[in-house]
C-alpha positions as CSV (number, residue, x, y, z in Angstrom):
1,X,-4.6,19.0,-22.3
2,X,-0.6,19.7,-23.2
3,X,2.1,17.4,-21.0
4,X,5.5,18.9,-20.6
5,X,7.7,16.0,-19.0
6,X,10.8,17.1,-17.6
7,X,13.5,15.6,-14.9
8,X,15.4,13.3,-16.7
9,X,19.0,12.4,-16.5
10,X,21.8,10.0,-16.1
11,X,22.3,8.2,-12.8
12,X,24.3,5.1,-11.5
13,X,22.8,1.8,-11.1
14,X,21.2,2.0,-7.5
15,X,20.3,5.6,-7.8
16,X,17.3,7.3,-8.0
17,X,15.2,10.0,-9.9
18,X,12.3,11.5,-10.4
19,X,10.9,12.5,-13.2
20,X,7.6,15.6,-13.5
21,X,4.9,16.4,-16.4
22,X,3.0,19.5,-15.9
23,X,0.1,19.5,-17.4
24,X,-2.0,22.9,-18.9
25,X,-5.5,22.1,-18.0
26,X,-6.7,22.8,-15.0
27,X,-9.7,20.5,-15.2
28,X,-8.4,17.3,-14.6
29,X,-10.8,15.9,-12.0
30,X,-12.1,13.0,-15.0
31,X,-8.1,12.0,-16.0
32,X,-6.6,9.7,-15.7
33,X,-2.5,9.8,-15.5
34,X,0.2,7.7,-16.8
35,X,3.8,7.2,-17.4
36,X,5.3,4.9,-20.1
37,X,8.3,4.1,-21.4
38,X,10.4,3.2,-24.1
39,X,13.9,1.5,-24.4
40,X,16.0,1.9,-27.0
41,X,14.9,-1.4,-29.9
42,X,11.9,-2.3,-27.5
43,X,7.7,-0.7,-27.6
44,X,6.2,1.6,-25.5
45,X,5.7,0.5,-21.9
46,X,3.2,1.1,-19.7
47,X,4.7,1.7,-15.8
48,X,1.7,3.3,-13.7
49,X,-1.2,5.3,-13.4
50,X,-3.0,7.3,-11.0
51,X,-6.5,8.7,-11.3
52,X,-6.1,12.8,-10.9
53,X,-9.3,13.2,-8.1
54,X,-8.8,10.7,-6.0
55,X,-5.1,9.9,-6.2
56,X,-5.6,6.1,-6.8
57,X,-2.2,4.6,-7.8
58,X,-1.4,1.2,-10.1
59,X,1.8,0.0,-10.9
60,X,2.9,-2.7,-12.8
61,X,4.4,-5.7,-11.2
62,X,7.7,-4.9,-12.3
63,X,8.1,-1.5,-10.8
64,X,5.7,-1.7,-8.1
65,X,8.1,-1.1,-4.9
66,X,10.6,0.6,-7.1
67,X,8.7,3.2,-8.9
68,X,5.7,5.4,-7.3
69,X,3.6,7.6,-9.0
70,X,1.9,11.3,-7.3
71,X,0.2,14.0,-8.5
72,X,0.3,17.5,-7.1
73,X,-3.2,19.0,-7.6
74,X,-1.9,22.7,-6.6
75,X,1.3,22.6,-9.1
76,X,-0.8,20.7,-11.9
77,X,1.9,18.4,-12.2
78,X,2.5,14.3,-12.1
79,X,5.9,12.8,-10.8
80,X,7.4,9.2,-11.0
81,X,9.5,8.8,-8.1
82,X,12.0,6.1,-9.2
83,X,14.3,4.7,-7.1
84,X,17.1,1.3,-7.1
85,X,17.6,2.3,-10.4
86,X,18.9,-0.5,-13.2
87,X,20.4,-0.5,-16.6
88,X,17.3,-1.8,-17.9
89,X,15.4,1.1,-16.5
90,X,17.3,3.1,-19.0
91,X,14.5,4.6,-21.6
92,X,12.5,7.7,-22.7
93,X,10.1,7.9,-20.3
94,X,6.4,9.5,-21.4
95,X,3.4,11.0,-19.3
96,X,0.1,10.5,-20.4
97,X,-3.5,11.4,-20.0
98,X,-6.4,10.3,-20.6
99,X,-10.4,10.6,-19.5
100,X,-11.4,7.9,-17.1
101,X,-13.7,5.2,-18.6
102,X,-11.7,5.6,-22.1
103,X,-9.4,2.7,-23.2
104,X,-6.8,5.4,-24.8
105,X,-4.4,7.5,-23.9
106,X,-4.8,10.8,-26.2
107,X,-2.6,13.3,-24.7
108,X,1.2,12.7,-24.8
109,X,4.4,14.0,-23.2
110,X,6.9,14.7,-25.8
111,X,9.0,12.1,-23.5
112,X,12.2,13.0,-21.3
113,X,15.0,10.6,-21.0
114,X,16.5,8.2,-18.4
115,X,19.8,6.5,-18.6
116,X,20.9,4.4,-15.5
117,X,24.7,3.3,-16.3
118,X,26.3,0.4,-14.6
């Protein structure tokens, strides 16, 4: 499968964006979806996840409320709906995809990125 992230931007503390990742397969009923991030000196994050048949979300505890993650079956596409935006959410952000029951990621976004100024 090939990820094409798009959507980011700059935006004001407080503000909010969402960022897409269309993906080329069609046959994504075992994946597994998943946007990371990376700031600027830092590793790459993990934010959330959402399984592509059923639609089950996770979020980490440190954007869960903030961030949400959605898929759109018909478009083919994954979105991270952020919102109450920080400084410190400023990063490139990466969708990911990977076959449920595998520990890996192996398809990768080439990354889109976010810069929330103060």
């Amino acid at each position: 499968v090939q990820l094409q992230a798009s959507g980011g931007g700059l935006v004001q503390a407080g503000g909010s964006l969402r960022v897409s990742c269309a993906a080329s397969d069609r046959t994504l009923s075992y994946y597994v979806m998943a946007w990371f991030r990376q700031a600027p000196g830092k590793e790459r994050e993990f934010l959330s996840s959402i399984t592509w048949s059923e639609g089950i979300a996770y979020h980490i505890d440190s954007v869960k409320g903030r961030f949400a993650i959605s898929r759109d079956k018909a478009k083919n596409t994954v979105y991270l709906q952020m919102n109450s935006l920080k400084p410190e959410d400023t990063a490139v952000y990466y969708c990911a995809a990977k076959m449920r029951g595998s520990n890996e990621y192996h398809a990768w976004g080439q990354g889109t990125l976010v810069t929330v100024s103060s």
